[in-house]
C-alpha positions in Angstrom: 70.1 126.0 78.5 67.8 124.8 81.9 64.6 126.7 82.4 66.6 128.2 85.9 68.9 129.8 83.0 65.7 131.0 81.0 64.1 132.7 84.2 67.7 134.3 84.7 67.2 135.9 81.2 64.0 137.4 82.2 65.3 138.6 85.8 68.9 140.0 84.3 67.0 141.5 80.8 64.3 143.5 82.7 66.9 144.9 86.0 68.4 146.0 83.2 65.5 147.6 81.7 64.2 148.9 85.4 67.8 150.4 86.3 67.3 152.4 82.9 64.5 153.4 83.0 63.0 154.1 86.4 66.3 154.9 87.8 68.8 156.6 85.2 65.8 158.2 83.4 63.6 158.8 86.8 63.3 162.7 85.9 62.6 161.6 82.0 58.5 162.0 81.0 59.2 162.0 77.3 56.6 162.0 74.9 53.9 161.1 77.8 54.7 165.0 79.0 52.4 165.9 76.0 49.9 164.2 76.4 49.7 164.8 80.2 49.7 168.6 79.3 46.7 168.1 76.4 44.8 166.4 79.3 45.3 169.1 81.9 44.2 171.5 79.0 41.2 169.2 77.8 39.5 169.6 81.4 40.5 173.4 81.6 37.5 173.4 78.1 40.5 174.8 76.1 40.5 172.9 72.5 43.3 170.8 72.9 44.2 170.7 68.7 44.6 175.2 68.6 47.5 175.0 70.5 51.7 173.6 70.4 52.7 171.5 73.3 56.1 170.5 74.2 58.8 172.7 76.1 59.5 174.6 74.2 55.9 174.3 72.7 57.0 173.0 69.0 54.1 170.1 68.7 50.8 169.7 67.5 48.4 167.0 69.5 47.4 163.7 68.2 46.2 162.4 70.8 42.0 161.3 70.4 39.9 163.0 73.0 38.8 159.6 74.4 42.6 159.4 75.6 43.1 162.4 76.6 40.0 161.6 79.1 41.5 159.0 80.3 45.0 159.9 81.0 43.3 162.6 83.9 44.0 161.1 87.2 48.1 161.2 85.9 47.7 165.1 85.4 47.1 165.3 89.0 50.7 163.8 90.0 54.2 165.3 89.5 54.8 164.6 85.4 58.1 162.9 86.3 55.9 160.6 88.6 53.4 160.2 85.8 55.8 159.2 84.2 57.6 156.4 86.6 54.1 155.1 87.1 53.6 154.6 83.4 57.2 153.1 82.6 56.2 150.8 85.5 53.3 149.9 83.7 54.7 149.4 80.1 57.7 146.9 81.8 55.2 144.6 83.0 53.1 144.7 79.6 56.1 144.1 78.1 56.6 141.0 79.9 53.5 140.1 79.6 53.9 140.1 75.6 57.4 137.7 76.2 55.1 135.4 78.1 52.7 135.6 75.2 55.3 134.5 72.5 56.7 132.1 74.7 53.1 130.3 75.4 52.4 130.7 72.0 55.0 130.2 70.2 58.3 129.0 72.1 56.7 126.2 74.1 54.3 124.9 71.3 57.0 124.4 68.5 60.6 124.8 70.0 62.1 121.7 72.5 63.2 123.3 76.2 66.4 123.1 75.4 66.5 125.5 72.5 63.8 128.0 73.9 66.0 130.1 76.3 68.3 130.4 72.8 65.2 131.7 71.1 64.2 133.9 73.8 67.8 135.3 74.1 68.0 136.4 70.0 64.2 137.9 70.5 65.9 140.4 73.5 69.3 141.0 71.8 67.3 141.6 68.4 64.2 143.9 69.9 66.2 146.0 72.4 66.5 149.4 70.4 62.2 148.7 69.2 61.9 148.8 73.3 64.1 151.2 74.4 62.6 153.9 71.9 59.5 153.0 73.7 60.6 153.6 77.1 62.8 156.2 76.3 60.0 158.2 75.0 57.7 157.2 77.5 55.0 155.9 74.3 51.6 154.3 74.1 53.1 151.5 72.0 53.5 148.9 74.2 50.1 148.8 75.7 48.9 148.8 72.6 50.8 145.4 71.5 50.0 143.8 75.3 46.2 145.2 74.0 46.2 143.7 70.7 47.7 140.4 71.6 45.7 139.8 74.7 42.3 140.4 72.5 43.4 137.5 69.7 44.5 135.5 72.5 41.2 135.8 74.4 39.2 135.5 70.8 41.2 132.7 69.0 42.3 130.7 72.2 40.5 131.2 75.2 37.3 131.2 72.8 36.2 134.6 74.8 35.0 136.6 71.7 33.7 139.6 73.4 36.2 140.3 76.0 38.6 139.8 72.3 36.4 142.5 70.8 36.8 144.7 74.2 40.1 144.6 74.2 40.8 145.5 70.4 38.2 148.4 70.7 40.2 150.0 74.0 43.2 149.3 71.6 41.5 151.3 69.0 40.8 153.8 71.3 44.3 154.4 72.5 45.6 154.9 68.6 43.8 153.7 65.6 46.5 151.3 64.0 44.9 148.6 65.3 42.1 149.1 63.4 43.6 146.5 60.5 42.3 143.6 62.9 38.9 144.4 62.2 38.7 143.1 58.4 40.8 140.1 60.0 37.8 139.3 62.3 35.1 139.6 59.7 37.1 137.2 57.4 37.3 134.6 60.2 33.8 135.0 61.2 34.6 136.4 64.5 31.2 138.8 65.1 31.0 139.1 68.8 34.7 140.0 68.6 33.9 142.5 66.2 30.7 144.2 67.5 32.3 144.4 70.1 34.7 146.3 69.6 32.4 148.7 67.6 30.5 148.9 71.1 33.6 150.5 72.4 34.9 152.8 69.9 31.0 154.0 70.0 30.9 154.5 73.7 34.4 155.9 73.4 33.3 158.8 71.1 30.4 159.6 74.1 32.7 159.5 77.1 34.6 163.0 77.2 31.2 164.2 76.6 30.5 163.9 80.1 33.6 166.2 81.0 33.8 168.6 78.7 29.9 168.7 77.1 28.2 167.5 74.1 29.1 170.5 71.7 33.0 170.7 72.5 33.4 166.8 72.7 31.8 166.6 69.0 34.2 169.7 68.1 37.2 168.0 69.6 36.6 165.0 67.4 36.1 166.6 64.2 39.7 168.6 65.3 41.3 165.6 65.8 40.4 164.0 62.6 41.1 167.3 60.7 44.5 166.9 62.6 45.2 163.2 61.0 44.0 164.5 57.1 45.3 167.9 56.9 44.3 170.5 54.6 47.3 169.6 52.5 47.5 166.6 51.5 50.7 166.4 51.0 51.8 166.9 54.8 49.8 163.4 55.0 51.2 161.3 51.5 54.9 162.2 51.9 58.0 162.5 53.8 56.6 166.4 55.3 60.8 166.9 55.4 60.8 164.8 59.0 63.7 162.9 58.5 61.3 161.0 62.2 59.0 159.6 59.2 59.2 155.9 58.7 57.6 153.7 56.4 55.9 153.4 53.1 55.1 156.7 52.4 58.2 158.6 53.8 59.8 155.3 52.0 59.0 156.4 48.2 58.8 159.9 48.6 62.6 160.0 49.6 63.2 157.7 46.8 60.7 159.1 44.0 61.0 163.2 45.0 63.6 165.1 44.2 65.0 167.7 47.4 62.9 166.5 50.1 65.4 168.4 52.8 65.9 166.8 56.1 63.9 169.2 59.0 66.5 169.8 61.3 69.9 169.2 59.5 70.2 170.5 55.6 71.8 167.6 54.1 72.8 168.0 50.4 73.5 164.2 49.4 71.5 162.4 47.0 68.6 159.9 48.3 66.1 160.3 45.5 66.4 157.8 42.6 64.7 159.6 39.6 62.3 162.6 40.2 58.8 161.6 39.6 57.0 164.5 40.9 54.1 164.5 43.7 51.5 163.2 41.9 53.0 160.0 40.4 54.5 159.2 43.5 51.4 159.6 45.8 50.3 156.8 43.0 53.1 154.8 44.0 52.3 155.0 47.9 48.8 154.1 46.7 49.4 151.0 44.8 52.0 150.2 47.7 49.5 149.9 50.4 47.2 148.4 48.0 49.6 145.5 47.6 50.1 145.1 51.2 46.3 144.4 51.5 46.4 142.1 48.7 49.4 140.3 50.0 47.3 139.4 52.9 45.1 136.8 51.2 48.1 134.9 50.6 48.7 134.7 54.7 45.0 133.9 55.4 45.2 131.3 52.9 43.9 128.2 53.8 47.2 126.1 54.4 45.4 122.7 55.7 48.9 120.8 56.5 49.5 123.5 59.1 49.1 123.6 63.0 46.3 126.1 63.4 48.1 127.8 66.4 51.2 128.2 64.1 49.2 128.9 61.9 47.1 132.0 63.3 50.4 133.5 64.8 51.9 133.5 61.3 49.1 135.9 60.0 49.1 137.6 63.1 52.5 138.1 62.7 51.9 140.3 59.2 49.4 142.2 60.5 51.5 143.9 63.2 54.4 144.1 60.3 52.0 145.8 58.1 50.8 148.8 61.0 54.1 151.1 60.9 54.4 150.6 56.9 51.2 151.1 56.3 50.2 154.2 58.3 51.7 157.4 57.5 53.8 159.3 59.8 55.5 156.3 61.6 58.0 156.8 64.1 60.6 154.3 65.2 58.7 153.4 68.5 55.8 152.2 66.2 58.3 149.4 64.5 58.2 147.3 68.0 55.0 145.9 65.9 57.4 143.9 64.3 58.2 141.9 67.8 55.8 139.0 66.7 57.1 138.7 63.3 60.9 138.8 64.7 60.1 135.9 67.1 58.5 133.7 64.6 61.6 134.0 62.5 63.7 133.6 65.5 62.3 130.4 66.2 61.7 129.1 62.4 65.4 129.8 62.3 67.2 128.3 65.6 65.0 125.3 65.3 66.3 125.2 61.6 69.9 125.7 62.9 69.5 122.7 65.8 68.8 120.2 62.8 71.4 121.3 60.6 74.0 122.1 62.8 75.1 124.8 60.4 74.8 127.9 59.4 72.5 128.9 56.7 71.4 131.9 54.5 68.1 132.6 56.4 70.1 132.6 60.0 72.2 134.5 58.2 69.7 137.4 57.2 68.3 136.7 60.3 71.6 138.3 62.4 72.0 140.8 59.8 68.3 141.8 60.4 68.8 142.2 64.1 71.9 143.9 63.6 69.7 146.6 61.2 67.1 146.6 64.1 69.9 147.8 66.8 71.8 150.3 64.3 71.1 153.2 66.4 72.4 151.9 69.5 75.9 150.7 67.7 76.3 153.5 65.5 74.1 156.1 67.1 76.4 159.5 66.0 75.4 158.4 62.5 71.3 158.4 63.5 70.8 161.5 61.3 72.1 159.6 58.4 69.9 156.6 59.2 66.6 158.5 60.0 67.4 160.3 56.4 67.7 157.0 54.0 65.0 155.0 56.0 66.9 152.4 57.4 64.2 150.8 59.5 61.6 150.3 56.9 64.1 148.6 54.8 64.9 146.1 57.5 60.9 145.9 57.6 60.6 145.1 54.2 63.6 142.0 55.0 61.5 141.0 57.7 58.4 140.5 55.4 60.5 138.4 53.0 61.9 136.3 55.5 58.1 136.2 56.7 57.1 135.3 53.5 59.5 132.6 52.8 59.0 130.8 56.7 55.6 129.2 55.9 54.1 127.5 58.6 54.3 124.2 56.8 58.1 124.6 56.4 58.0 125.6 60.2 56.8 122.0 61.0 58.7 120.1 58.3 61.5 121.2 60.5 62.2 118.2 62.3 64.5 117.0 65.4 
């Protein structure tokens, strides 16, 4: 395939995503309704965290006061507008993030004539991750664009402090991104991360200047009671929202007996054995404690490698290890996995050019996008999917495949 044909991929994959989304789903705010409504609230002085949003109003806020701030001059528009403007926004980030596998990634290891395959697979395997996201009209996407443009601009473009801006306003959007942090101590990176202390500081001050000193500190000290409730449980386990993805939703639907779905009563076995609460919040515990520990074995020094391979490999597992480490993931939080899907996409065609043949990775590979895109093929059976976990199961394939695909097998791969 020519490079015409790869620029016809981008035109034809995001019309399609335009005509969806900013002109079947026009009228469509989503989730981005909510938090325009806590906004409009949070400059009324009402305390944004006392209160249900949603029509009908069903849901508690997450939402950080800094972001709330921030998301103001939206309030003032039409919500459906709002919402165009954003969906606008989060289709060019989203290229943006293409362009950053491709310069990263695509054009470093793969030949031209096998990149427009590669970047085909990524689309095909990726479209439900981006459709929840546009669908619901999430924060996820910038996020990613956030995240990627700050270890680009750190690692690359040796521009530490407009790395550490970055992460911080990523950081200040949701918290997940906060696992980069330990990743820039470890590689020595302190502009990059005072920096982005410097913003998460200054975003703690900045509603202040709306709202006042006293209800600004109050708003923060609801938000974080909002993210470690009284009940620790509603934080450790499954909370019966068959929406939970994850580590912790994971082994508490394995490891705890009748754990009922929230909306539909299913009666069908998904439990294992019955270990109780409190031996299965151990289990979640020693579960992220291994995901922590299995990062030494990506940072470790692999000398044979190509550093920029090299540094998209790890960065690769720390966007897999966001949605299963954090509790309370939702399916539009899995499209941290794009980077690890690419890299395997492109470990595997190149793989398949030499060969000629088919072989067990490119195999898992398919069947791995075919997991990712389950709810589009087989969406009257989503209740049943959302109920057993299927996503963080194809997570946990990713991160073997992930695993396996070392960079120096990456460049041992040769045409």
């Amino acid at each position: 395939m020519t490079i015409g044909n790869k620029n016809s991929l981008y035109s034809i994959y995001f019309m399609v995503l335009a005509v969806i989304f900013l002109g079947f789903e026009f009228f469509r705010s989503g989730d981005f309704y909510i938090y325009l409504e806590a906004s409009a609230d949070l400059f009324s002085s009402e305390n944004i965290f006392h209160k249900k949003y949603g029509t009908p109003p069903t849901f508690f806020y997450f939402g950080n006061p800094f972001l709330t701030s921030i998301l103001r001059p939206f309030t003032l528009l039409p919500f459906h507008i709002s919402a165009f403007i954003w969906k606008i926004l989060n289709i060019f980030l989203l290229f943006k993030i293409f362009q950053f596998i491709e310069e990263l990634l695509f054009q470093s290891h793969l030949k031209s004539a096998i990149r427009s395959k590669a970047t085909l697979l990524l689309m095909l395997g990726s479209f439900f991750l981006v459709y929840s996201n546009l669908h619901l009209v999430q924060l996820t996407i910038v996020i990613l664009f956030l995240c990627f443009e700050s270890l680009n601009q750190t690692f690359h473009k040796k521009k530490p402090l407009l790395g550490g801006l970055l992460l911080g306003l990523a950081m200040c959007f949701k918290l997940t991104p906060i696992v980069f942090l330990p990743y820039l101590l470890y590689k020595q990176q302190w502009r990059s991360f005072n920096s982005a202390l410097v913003v998460l500081f200054t975003a703690i001050l900045i509603p202040s200047i709306y709202v006042g000193w006293e209800l600004n500190l109050t708003l923060w000290q609801n938000w974080f009671s909002a993210l470690t409730p009284e009940n620790p449980d509603w934080a450790t386990f499954d909370m019966n929202n068959r929406k939970n993805h994850g580590i912790s939703a994971w082994l508490s639907t394995l490891f705890i007996a009748n754990i009922e779905d929230n909306v539909v009563r299913f009666t069908h076995r998904r439990h294992l054995i019955d270990f109780g609460y409190t031996a299965t919040k151990y289990l979640i515990y020693g579960g992220r404690v291994t995901l922590m520990l299995l990062t030494f074995y990506f940072l470790k020094n692999r000398k044979e490698s190509d550093i920029k391979l090299k540094l998209f490999w790890e960065w690769s597992y720390l966007f897999l290890v966001i949605p299963l480490f954090f509790p309370q993931q939702r399916l539009y939080n899995f499209l941290f996995l794009l980077p690890a899907l690419s890299y395997i996409i492109a470990y595997q065609i190149k793989k398949y050019t030499v060969k000629k043949k088919i072989t067990w990775g490119l195999f898992l590979l398919f069947f791995l996008m075919l997991l990712f895109n389950l709810e589009i093929l087989i969406g009257i059976f989503r209740k049943y999917l959302w109920y057993h976990k299927y996503m963080t199961y194809a997570t946990f394939l990713l991160l073997g495949l992930l695993l396996y695909c070392k960079p120096g097998k990456f460049e041992k791969v040769t045409e």
